[in-house]
C-alpha positions in Angstrom: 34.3 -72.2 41.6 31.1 -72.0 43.3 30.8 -73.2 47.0 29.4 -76.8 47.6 25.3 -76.6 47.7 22.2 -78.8 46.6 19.5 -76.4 46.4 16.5 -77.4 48.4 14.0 -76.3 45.4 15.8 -78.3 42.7 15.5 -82.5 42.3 18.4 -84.2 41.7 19.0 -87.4 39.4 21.9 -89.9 40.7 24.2 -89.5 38.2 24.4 -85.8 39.3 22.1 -83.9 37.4 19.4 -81.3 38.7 16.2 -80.3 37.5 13.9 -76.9 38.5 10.4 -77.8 37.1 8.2 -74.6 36.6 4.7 -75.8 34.8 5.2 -77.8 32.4 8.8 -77.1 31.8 12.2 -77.8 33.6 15.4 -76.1 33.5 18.2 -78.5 33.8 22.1 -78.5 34.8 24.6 -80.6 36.4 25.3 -80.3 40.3 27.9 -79.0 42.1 29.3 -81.9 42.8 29.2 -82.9 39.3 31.1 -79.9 37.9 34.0 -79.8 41.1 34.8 -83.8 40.1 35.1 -82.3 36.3 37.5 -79.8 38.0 37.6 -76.6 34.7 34.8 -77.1 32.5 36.3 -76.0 29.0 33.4 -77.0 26.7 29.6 -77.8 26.2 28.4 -79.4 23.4 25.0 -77.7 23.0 22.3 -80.1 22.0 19.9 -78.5 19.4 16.4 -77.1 20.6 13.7 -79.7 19.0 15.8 -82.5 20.5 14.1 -85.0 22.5 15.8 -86.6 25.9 15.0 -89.3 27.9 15.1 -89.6 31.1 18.3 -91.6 32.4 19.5 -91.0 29.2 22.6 -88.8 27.8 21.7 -85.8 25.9 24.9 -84.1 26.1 28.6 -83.7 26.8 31.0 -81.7 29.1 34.4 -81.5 28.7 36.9 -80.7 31.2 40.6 -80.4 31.4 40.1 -83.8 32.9 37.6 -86.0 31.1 34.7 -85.4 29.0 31.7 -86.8 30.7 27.8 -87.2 29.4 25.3 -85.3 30.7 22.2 -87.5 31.7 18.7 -86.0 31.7 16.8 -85.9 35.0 13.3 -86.0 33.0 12.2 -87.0 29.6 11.2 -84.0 27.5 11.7 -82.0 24.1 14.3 -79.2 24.8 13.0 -75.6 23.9 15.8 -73.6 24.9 20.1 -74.2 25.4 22.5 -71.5 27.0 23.6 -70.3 24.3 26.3 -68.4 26.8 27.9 -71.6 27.8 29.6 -71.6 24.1 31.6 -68.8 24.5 31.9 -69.1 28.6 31.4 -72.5 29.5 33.0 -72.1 33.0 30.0 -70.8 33.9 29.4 -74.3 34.7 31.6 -74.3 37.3 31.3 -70.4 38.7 27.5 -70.9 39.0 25.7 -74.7 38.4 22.5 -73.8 39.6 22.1 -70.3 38.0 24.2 -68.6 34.4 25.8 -72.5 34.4 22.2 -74.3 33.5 22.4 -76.2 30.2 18.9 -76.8 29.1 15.1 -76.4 29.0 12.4 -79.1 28.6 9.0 -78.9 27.7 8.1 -82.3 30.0 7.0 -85.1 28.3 5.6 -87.0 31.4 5.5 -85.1 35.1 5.4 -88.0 37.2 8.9 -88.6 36.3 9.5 -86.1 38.9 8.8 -88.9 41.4 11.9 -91.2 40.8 14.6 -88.3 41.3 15.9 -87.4 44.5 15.6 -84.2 47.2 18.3 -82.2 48.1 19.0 -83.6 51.6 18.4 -87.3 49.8 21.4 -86.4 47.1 23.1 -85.0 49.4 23.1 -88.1 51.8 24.1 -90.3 48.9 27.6 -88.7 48.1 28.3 -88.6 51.5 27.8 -92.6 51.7 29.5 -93.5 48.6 32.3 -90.7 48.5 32.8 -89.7 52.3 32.0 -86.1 51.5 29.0 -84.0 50.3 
């Protein structure tokens, strides 16, 4: 498994989801934290491109040899691209969250939903108040 980070150029949604925004699109994936409470990620079930998320709301699920948990969207958006790699090697998840283990792209349906998710040192300061680590 990866070592525990919160990239500083990512935003990060409370339920422990990160977005990268680039333009007008985001690439989205769940944090570190996320995937090492999951413990071995064994599946993704990739949404379809054309699908529209909303922001707070699941889009996906991840399933683990412990649980199978939703994934929440950071943003509201139409997805335009899935890792298609996560089918065939989901622990990529796991082994990388921020990089090969992303799960989707958005076009963005509104930008200024940017402004209700979280920076780095904010997420990280919230797990270490409600969970005693980060």
């Amino acid at each position: 498994m990866a070592p525990a980070s919160y990239p500083q150029d990512l935003l990060y949604h409370p339920e422990h989801d990160w977005a990268r925004i680039e333009g007008d699109e985001a690439t989205l994936g769940i944090t570190w934290y996320a995937q090492d409470v999951l413990g071995e990620v064994v599946f993704f079930d990739l949404p379809s491109v054309g699908t529209v998320v909303s922001q707070g709301e699941a889009y996906a699920e991840v399933e683990s040899v412990k649980a199978v948990s939703d994934v929440i969207a950071p943003l509201s958006g139409e997805i335009v691209a899935v890792n298609d790699a996560l089918a065939a090697g989901p622990q990529a998840i796991n082994e990388d969250p921020y990089g090969d283990g992303w799960l989707v792209k958005i076009r963005l349906a509104d930008p200024s939903g940017r402004e209700s998710l979280l920076d780095s040192e904010s997420y990280a300061a919230g797990l270490t108040s409600t969970t005693g680590q980060a």
